[in-house]
N, CA, C and O of each residue as an XYZ file, in Angstrom:
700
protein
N      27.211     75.989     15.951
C      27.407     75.440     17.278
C      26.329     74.403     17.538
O      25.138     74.691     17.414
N      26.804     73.031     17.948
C      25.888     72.268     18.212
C      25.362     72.339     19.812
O      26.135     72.730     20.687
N      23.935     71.914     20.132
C      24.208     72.045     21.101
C      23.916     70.632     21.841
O      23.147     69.942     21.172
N      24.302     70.075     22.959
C      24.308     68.712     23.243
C      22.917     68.291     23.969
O      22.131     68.820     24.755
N      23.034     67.103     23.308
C      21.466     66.660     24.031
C      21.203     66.299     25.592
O      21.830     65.421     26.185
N      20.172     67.114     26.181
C      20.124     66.354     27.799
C      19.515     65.500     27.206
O      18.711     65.475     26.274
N      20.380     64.203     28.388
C      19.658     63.043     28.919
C      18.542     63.282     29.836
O      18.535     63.913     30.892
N      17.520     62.607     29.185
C      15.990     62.488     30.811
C      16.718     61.407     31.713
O      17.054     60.227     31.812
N      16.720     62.723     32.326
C      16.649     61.387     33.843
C      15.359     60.062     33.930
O      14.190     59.954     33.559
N      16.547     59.044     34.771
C      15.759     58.118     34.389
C      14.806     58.068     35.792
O      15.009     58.659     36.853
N      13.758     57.206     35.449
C      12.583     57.652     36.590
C      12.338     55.926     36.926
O      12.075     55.210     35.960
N      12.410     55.458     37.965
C      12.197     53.671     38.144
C      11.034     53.446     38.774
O      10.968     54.154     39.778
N      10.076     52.759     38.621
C       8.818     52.346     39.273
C       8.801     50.727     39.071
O       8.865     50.055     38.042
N       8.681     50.323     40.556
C       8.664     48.471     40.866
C       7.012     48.316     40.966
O       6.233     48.597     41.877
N       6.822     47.784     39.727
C       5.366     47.258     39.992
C       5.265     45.891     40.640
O       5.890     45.022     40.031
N       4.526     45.433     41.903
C       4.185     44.523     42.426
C       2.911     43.659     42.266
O       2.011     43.696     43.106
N       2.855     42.756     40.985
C       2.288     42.205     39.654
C       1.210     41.312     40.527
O       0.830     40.296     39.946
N       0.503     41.618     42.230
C      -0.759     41.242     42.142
C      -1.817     41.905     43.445
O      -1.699     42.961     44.066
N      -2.603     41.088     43.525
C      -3.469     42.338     44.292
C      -3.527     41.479     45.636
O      -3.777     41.923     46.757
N      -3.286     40.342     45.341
C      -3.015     39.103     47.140
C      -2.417     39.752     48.462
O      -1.243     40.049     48.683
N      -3.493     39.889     49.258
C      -2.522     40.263     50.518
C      -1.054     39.676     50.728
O      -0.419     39.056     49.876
N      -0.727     39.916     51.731
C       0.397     39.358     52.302
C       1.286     38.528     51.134
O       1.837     37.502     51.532
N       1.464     38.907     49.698
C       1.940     38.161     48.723
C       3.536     37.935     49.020
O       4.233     38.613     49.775
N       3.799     37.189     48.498
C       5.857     36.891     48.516
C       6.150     37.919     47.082
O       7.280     38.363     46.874
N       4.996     38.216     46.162
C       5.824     39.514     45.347
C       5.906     40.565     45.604
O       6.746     41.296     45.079
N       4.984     41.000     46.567
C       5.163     42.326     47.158
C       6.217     42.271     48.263
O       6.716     43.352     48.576
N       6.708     40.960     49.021
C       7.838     40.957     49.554
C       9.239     41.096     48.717
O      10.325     41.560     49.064
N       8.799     40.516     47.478
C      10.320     40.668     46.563
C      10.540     42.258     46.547
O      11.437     42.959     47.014
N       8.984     42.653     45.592
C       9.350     43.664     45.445
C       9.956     44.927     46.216
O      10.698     45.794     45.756
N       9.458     44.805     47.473
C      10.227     45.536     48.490
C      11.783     45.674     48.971
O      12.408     46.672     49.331
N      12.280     43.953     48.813
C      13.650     43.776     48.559
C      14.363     44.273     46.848
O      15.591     44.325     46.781
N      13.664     44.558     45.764
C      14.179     45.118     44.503
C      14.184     46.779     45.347
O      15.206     47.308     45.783
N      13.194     47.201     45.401
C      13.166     48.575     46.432
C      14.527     49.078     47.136
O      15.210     50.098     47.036
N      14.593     48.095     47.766
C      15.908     48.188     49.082
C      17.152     48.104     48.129
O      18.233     48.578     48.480
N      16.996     47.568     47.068
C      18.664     47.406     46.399
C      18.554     48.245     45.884
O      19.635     48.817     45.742
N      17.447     48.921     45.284
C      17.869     50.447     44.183
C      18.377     51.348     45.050
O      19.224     52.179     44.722
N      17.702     51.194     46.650
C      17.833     52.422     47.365
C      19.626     51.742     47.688
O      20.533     52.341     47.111
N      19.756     51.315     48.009
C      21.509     50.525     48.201
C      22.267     51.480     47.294
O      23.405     51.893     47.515
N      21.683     51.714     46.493
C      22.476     51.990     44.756
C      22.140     53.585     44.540
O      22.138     53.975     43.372
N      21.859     54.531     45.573
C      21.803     55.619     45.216
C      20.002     55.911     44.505
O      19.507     57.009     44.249
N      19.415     54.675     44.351
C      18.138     55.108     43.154
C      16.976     54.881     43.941
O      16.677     53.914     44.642
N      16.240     56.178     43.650
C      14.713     56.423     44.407
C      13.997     55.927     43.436
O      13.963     56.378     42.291
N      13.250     54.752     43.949
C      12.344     54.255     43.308
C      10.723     54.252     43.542
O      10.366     53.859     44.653
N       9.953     54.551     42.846
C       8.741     54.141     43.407
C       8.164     52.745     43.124
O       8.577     51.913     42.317
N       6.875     52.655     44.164
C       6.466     51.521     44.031
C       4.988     51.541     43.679
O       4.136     52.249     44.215
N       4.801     50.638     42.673
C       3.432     50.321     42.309
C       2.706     49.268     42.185
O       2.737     48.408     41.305
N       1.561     49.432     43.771
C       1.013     48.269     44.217
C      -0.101     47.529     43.276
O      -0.818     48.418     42.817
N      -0.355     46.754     42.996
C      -1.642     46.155     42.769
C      -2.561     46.144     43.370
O      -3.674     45.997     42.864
N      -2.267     46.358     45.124
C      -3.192     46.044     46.058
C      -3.750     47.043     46.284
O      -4.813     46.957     46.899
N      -3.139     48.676     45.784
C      -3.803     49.637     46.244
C      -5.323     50.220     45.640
O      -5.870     51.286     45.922
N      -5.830     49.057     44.645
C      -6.855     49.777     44.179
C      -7.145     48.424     43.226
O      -6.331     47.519     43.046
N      -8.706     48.509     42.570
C      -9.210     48.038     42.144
C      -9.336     47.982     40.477
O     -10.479     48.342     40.194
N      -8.437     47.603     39.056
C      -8.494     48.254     38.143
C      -9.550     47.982     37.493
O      -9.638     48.589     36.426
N     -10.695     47.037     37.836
C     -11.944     46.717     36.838
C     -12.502     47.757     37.265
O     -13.681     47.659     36.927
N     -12.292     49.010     37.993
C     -13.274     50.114     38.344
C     -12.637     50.831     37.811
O     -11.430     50.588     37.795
N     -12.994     51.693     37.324
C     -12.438     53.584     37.426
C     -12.790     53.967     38.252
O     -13.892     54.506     38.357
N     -11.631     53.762     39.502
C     -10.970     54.475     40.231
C     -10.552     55.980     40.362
O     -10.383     56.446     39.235
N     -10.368     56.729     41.170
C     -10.160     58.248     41.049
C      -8.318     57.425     41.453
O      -7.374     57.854     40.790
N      -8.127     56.632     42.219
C      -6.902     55.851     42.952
C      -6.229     55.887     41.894
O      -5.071     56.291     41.998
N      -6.655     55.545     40.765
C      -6.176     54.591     39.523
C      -5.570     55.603     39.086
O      -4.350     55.542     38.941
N      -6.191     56.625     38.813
C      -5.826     58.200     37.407
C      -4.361     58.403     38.752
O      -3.317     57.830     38.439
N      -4.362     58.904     39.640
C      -3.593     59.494     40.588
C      -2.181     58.509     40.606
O      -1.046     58.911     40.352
N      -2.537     57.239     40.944
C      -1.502     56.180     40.340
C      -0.768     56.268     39.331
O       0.461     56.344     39.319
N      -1.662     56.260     38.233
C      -0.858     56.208     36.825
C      -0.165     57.881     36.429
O       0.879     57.998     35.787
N      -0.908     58.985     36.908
C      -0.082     60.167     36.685
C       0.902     60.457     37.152
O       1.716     61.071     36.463
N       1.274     60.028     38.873
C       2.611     60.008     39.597
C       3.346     58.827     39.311
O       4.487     59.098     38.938
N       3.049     57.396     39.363
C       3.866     56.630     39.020
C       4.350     55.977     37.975
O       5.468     55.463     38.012
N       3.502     55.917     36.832
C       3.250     55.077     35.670
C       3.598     56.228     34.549
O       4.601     55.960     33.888
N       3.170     57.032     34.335
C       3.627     58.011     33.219
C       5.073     58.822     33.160
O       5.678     59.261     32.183
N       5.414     58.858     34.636
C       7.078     59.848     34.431
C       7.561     58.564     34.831
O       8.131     58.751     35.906
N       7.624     57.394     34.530
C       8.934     56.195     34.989
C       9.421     56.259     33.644
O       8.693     56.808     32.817
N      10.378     55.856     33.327
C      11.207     55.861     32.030
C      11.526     54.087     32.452
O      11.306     53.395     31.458
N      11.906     53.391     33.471
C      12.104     51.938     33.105
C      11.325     51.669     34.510
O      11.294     52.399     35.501
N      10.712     50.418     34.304
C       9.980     49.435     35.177
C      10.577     48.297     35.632
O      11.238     47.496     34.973
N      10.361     48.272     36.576
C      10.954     46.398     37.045
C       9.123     46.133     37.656
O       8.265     46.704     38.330
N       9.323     44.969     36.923
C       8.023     44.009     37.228
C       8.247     42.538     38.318
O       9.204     41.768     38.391
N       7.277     42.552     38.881
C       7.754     41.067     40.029
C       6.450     41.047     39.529
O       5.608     41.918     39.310
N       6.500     39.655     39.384
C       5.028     39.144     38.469
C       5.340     37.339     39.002
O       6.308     36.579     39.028
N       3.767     37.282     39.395
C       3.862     35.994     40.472
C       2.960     34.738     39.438
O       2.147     35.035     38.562
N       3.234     33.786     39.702
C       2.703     32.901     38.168
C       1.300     32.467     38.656
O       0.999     31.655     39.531
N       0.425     33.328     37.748
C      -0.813     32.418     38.055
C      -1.593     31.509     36.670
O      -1.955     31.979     35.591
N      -1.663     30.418     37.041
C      -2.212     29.530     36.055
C      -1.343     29.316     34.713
O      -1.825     28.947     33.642
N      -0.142     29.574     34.918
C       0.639     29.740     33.782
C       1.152     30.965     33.172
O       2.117     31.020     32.410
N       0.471     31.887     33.545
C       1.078     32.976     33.267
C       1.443     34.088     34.148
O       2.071     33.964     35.199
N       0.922     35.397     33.550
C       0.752     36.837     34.578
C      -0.847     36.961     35.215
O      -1.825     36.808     34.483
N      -0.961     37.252     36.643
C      -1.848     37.762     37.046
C      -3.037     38.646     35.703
O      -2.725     39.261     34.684
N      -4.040     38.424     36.139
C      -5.335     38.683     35.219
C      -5.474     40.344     35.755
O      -5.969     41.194     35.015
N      -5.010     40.642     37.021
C      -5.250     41.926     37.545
C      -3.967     42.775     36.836
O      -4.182     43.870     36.316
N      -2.852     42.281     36.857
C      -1.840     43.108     36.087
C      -2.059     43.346     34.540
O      -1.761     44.332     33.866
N      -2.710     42.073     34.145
C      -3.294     42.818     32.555
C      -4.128     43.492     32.782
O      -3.914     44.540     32.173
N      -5.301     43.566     33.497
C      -6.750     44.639     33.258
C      -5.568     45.952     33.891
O      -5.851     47.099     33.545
N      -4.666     45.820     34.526
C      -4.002     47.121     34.763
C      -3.517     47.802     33.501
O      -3.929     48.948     33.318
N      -2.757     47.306     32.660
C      -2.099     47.336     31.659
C      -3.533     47.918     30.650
O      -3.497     49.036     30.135
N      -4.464     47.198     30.519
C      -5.430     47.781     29.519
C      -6.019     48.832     29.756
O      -6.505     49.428     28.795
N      -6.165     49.399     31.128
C      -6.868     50.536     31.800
C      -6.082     51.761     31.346
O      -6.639     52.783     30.948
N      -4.967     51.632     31.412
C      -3.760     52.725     31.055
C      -4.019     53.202     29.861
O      -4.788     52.508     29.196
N      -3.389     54.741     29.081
C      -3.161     54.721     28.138
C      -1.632     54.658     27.714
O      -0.744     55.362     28.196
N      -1.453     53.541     26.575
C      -0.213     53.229     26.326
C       0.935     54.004     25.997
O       2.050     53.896     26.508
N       0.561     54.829     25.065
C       1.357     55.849     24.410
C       1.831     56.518     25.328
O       2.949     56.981     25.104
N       1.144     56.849     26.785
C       1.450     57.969     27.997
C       2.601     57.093     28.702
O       3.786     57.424     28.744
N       1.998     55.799     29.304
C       2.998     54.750     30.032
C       3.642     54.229     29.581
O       4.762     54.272     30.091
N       3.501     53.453     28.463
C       4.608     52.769     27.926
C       5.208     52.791     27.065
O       6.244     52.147     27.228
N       5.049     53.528     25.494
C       5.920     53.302     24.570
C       7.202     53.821     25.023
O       7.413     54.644     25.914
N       8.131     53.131     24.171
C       9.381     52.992     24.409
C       9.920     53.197     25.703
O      10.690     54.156     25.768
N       9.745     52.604     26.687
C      10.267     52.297     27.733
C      10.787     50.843     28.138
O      10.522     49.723     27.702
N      11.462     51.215     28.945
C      12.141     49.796     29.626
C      11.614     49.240     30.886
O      11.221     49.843     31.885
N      11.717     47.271     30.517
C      11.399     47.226     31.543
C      11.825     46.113     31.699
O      12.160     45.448     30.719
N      11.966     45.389     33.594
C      12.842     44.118     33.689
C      11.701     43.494     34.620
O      10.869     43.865     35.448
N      12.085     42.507     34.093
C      11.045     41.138     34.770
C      11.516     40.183     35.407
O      12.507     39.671     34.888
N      11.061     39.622     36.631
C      11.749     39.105     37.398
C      10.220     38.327     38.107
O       9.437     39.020     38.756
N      10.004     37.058     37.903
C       9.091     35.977     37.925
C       9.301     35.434     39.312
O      10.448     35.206     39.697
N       8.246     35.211     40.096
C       8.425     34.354     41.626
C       7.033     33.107     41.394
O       6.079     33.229     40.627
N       7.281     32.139     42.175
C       6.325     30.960     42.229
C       7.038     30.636     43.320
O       7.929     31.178     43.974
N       6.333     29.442     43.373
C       6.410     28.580     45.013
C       6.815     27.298     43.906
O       7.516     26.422     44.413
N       6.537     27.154     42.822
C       6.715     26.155     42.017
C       8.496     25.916     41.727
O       9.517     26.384     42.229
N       8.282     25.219     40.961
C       9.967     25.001     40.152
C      10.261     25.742     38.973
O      11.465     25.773     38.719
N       9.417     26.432     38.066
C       9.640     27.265     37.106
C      10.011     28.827     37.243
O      10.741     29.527     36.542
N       9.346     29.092     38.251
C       9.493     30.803     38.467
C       8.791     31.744     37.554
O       9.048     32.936     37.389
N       7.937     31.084     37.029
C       7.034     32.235     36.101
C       7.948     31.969     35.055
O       8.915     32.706     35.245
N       8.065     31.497     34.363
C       8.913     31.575     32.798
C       7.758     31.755     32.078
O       7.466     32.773     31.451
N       7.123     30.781     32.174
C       5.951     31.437     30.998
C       5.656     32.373     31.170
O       5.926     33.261     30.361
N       4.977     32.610     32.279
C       4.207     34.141     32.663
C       5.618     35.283     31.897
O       5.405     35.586     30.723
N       6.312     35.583     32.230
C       7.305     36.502     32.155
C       7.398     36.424     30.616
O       7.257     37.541     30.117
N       7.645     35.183     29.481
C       7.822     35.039     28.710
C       5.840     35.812     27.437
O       5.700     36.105     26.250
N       4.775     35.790     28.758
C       3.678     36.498     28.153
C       4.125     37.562     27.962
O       4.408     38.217     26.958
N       4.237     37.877     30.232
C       4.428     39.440     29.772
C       5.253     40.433     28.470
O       5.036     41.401     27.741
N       6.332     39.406     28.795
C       7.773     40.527     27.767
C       6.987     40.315     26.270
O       7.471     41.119     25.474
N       5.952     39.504     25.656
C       5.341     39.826     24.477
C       4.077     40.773     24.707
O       3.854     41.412     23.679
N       3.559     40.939     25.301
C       2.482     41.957     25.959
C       3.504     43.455     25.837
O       3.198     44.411     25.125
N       4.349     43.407     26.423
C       5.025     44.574     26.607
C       5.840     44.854     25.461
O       6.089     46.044     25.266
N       6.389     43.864     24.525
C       6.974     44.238     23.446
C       6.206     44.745     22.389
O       6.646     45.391     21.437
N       4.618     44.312     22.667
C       3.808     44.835     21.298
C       3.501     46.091     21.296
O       3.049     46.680     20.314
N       3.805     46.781     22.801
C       3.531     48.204     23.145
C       4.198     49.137     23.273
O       4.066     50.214     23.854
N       5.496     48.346     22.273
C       6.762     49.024     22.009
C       7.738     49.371     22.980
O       8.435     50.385     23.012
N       7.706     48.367     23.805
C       8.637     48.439     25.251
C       9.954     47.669     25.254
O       9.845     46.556     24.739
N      10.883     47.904     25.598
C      12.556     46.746     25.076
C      12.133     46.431     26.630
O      11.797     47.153     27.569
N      12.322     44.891     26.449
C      12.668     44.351     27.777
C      13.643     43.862     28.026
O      14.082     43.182     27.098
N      14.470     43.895     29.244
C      15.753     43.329     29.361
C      15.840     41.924     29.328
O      15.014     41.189     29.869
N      17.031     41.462     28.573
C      17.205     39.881     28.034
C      17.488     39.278     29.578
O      17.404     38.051     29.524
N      17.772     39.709     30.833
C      17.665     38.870     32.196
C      16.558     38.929     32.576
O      16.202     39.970     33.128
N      15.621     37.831     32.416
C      14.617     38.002     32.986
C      14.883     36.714     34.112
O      14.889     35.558     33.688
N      15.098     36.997     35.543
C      14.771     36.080     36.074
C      14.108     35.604     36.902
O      13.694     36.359     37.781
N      13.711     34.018     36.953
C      12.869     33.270     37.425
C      13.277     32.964     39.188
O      14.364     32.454     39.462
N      12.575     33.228     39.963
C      12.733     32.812     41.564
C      11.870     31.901     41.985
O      10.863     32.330     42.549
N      11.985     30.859     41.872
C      11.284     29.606     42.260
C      11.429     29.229     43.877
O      12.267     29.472     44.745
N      10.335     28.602     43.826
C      10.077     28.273     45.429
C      10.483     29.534     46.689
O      11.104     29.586     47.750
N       9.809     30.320     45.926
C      10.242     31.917     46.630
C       9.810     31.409     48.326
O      10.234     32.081     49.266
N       8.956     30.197     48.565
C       8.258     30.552     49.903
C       9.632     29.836     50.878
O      10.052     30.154     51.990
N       9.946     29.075     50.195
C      11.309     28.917     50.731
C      12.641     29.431     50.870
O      13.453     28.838     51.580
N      12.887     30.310     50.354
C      13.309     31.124     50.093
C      13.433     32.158     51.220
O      14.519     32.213     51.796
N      12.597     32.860     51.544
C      11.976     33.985     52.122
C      12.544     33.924     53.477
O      12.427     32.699     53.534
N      13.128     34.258     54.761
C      13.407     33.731     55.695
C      11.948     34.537     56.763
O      11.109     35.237     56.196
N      11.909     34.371     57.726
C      10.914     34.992     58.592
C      10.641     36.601     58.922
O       9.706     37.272     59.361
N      11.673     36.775     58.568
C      12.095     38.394     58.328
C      11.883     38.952     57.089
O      12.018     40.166     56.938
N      11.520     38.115     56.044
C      11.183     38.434     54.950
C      12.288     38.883     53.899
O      12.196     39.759     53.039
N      13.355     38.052     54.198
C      14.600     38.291     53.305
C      14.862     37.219     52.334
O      14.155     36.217     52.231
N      15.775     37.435     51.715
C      15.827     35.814     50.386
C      17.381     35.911     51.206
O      17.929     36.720     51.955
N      17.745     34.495     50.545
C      18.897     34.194     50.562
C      20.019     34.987     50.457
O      19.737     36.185     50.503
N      21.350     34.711     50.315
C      22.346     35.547     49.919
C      22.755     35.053     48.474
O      23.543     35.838     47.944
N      22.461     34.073     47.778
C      22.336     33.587     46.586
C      21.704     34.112     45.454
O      22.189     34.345     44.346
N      20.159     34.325     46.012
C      19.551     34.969     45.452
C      19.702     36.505     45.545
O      19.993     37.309     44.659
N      19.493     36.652     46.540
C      20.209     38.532     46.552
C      21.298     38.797     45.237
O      21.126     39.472     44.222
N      22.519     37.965     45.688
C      23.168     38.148     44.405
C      23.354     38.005     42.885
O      24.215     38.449     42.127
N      22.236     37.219     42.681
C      21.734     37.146     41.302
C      20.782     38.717     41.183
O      20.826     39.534     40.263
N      20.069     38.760     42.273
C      19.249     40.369     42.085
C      20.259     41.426     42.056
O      19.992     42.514     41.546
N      21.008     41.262     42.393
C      21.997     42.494     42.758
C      22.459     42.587     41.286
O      21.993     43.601     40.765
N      23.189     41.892     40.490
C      23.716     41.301     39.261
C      22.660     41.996     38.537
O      22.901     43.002     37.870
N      21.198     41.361     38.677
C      20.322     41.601     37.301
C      19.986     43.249     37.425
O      19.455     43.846     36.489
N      20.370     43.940     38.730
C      19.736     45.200     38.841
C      20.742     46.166     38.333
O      20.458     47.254     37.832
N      22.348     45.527     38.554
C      23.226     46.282     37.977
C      23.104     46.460     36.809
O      23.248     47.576     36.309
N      22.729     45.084     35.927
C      22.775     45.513     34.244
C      21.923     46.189     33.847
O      22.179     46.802     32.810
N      20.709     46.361     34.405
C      19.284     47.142     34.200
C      19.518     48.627     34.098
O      18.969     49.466     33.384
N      20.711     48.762     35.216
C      20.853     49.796     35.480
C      21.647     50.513     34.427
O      21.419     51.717     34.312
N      22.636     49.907     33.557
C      23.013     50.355     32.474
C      22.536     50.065     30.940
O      23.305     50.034     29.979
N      21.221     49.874     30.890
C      20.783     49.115     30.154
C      19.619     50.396     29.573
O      18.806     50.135     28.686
């Protein structure tokens, strides 16, 4: 008699890729938030802003044991600085231990700027950062440019963009 394999439930954590107050990625990310919750899926969220990672933090261990170690896939909003990913989301990434957070997990990337690119490079670091740590990243990675325009006063995006998020969250979701 064979017996059949459980599936792990899957566990989602939206990391919000900087430590800037009042950022437009921690506004995305709140709108990725709102569509999982749309979709039946409790997600957590993981701030940048809540703590300091060039310290060892007691914040940090408590962070990474509830949010970072039981997620099985990640969505990243990662905001372009200087060409790439935030310097605080890598010292995050190095603080961790990998094998606990990340091997073989999934994760989707989704790039904001005020610019015309949307983080392509940056996103195009991260997903090699994250692939060397044995992570599949999803082939939609997309770019949201001129997010500040974007954004309405209420802190919503477009209906354009919504529906490209809506789209990239569905495939993630079977992915």
């Amino acid at each position: 008699m064979q017996e059949e394999a459980k599936e792990k439930e899957e566990v989602y954590t939206v990391i919000s890729g900087t430590d800037r107050r009042n950022s437009h990625t921690h506004k995305v990310a709140k709108i990725y938030m709102d569509v999982l919750a749309s979709k039946g899926i409790k997600a957590n969220l993981f701030s940048m802003r809540s703590f300091n990672p060039l310290i060892d933090e007691d914040e940090f261990r408590v962070a990474e044991q509830k949010l970072l170690i039981p997620a099985t896939k990640f969505i990243f909003i990662v905001p372009e600085y200087n060409g790439s990913y935030p310097g605080v989301l890598k010292a995050m990434i190095d603080k961790t231990d990998p094998r606990k957070v990340w091997y073989y997990k999934k994760a989707l990337l989704t790039g904001v700027s005020t610019g015309r690119a949307g983080n392509l490079r940056g996103m195009d670091h991260l997903a090699d950062t994250l692939n060397f740590m044995r992570m599949t990243v999803h082939y939609n990675k997309l770019p949201i440019s001129r997010v500040d325009r974007l954004l309405d006063e209420n802190d919503k995006l477009d209906g354009e963009t919504m529906a490209v998020i809506e789209k990239q969250v569905d495939e993630f979701l079977k992915f």
